[in-house]
N, C-alpha and C positions, 0 to 999 in steps of 0.2 A: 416713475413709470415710463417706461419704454412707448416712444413715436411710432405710430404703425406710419410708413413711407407713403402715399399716393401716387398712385399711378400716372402717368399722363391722360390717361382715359378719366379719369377720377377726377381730375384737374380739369377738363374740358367739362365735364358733365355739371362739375361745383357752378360753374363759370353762368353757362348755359341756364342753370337751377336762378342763381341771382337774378342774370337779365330779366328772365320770365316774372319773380317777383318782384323786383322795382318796376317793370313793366305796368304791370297788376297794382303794383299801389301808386303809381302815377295816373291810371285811370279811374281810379275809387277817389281819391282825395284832391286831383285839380278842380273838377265842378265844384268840388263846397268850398276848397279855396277860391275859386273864381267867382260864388257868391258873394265871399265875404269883401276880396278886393274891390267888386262893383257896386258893392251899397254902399261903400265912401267913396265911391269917383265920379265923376261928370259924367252922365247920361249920356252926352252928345260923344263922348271918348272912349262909351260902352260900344254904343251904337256906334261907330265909326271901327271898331274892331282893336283900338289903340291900348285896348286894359285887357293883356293878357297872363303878366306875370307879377307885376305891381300897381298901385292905385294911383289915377291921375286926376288932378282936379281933387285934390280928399277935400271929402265936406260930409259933416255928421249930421245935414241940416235933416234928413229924413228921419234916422234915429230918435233926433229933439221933438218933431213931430208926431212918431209913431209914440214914445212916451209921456207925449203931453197927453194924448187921446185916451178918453175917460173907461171907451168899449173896451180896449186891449187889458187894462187891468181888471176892468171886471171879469172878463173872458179869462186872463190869468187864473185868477181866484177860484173863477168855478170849475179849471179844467183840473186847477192841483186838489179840489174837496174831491170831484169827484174820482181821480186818479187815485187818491190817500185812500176814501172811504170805500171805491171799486175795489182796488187791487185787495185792499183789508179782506175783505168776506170773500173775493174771488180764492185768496188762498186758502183762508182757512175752512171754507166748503171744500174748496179739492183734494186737500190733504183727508178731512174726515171721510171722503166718498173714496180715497185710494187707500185710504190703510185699511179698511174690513176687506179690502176684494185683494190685498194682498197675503191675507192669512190664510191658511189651506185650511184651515181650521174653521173658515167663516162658510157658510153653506146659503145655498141659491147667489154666491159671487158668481159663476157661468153665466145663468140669465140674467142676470143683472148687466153686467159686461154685454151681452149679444142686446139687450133694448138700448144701452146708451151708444151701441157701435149704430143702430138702427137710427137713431136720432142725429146719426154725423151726416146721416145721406138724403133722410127723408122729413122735412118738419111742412105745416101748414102753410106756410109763407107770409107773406106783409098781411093780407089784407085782415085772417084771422085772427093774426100776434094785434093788430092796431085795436081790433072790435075789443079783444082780452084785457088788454092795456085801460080800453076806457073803460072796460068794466069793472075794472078795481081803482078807477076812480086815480092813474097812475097821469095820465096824461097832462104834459102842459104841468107836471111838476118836477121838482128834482130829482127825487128817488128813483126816477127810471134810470136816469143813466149810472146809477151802480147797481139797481138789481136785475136789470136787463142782459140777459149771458150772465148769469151771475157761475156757470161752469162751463167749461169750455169741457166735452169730452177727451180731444186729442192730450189737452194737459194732464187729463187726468190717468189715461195709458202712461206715460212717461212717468209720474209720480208714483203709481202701482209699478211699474218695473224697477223704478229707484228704491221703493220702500221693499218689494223681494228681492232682491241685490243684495240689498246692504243692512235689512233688520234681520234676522235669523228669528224662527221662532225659539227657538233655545233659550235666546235672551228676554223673552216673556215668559216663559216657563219659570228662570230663574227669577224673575221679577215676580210674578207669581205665588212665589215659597215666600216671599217676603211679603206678601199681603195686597199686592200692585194688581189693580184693576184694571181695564183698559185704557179709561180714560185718564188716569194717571200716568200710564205705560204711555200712551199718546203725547202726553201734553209736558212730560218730564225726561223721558228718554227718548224719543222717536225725533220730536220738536229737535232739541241741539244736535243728534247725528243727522240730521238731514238740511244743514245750512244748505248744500248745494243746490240739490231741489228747489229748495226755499228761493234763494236767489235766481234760479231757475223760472219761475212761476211769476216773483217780482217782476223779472223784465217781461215776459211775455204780455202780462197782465197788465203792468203800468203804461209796457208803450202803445199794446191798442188801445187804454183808457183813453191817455194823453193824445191819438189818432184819432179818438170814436168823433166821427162826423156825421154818417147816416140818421144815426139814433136821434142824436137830437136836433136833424133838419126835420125829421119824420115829427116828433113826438112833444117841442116843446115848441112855443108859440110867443113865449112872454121874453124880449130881450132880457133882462135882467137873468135870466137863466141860462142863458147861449154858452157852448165851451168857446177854450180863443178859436178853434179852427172854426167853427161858425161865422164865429167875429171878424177870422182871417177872407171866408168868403165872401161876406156884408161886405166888407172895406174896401176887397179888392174886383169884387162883379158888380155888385150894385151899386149905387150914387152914393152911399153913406161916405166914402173915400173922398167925397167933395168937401167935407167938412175940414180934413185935413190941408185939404188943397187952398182956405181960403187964406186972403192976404198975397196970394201971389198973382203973377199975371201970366199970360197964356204960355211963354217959352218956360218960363220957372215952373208952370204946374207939371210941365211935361216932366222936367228935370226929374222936380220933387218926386212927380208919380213913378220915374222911374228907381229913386234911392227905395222908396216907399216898398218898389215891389221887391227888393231884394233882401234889405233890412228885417221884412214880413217871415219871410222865410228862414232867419236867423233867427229872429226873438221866439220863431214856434220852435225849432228843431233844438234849439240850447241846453235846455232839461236834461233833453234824451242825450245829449250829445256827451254832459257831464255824467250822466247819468251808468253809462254803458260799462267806460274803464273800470268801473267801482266795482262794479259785479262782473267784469270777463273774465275774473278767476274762477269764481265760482260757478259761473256759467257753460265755461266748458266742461268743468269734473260732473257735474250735472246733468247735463246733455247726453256726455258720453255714455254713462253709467246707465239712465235713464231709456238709454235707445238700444242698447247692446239686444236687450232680450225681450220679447214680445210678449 
């Protein structure tokens, strides 16, 4: 196959295109590199401005501490139950509340659609969500922070425009003649053409679980319940951090406290950070498909 030639303008313009994104990923990715290098370097060599592109003074002593401390795992534990058991019901309510309002077929989908667009703009706020919550007896236990938003309406637009995209009703019809009922049609065909969505809804769903911090400053009272960002707060506002800090003496707590605050922000953000590559395939075909038509 024949080389189309470039132009000098072409050549100038490619040139110009690059700078702009190395630019652009040199300001997205040196903060979180510069996390990483200053929770192994000497605090005093942070704070002196000397760790800007490699680690000086490495010392893992923060790390050693953040995973001796008994909160951080428990905080682990209950932020991935409730991320697993959140994100679980958050999808599979959204996909069943977007596939009926994607059938033209499906009658009162309009109003249905206009009260949940109602509900993007307008809810009761804290104080009546809080009275509701104790009143089913939700409070100060687990089950709130996965059934709490247990739908996100905005997801559920994108999931309906994914599902009329890309299901035809033809292909229920045809399923149909073969004896397929909805919830079969759902849960057998709809379920595997719609990986994108799916991973779509995962990330959205997993990373505010894994984020949700309001909900359970508001609502849960009992440490043993706390997500880690709870746990990241206790540690790092309140005195609980002092616990970490014992055995040292007043230049070394500083030190510690400072690997401490950096390290903190590494062991929370890790997950997501693994997390993300796995599904940015699927994430863009999903996004895009999902947004195209309203």
């Amino acid at each position: 196959m024949r080389k189309i030639k470039q132009s000098r303008e072409d050549k100038i313009f490619d040139m110009i295109k690059i700078t702009i994104l190395v630019i652009a990923l040199i300001l997205v990715l040196y903060p979180l590199y510069f996390i990483v290098i200053a929770s192994v370097s000497s605090s005093q060599a942070v704070n002196t401005g000397q760790v800007w592109y490699r680690p000086i003074g490495f010392n893992l002593e923060g790390y050693r501490r953040i995973f001796d401390h008994a909160m951080i795992w428990m905080g682990y534990r209950n932020t991935i139950l409730y991320t697993f058991l959140g994100t679980s019901i958050n999808v599979l309510l959204t996909l069943t509340l977007a596939y009926p309002l994607s059938r033209k077929t499906f009658r009162g989908g309009r109003f249905i659609m206009i009260f949940l667009l109602i509900t993007m703009y307008f809810n009761g706020g804290l104080i009546p969500r809080y009275l509701v919550v104790q009143k089913l007896g939700l409070y100060d236990d687990w089950k709130i922070m996965v059934l709490i938003n247990a739908v996100n309406v905005f997801n559920v637009i994108i999931a309906r425009t994914f599902l009329k995209s890309s299901i035809p009703d033809s292909l229920f019809e045809a399923a149909t003649i073969d004896g397929c009922s909805h919830i079969n049609f759902l849960w057998k065909i709809v379920m595997p053409l719609s990986k994108a969505i799916i991973a779509v809804l995962i990330l959205y769903y997993g990373i505010a679980h894994w984020n949700e911090y309001f909900t359970a400053l508001i609502y849960l009272n009992d440490e043993k319940l706390y997500s880690l960002q709870l746990v990241l707060r206790s540690l790092l506002i309140e005195s609980q951090a002092q616990d970490m800090l014992e055995s040292a003496d007043g230049a070394q707590q500083q030190d510690i406290g400072e690997l401490l605050k950096y390290g903190l922000i590494i062991v929370s953000s890790l997950p997501v950070l693994i997390l993300y590559p796995l599904l940015q395939k699927y994430f863009v075909q999903g996004v895009m498909i999902g947004s195209v038509k309203g």
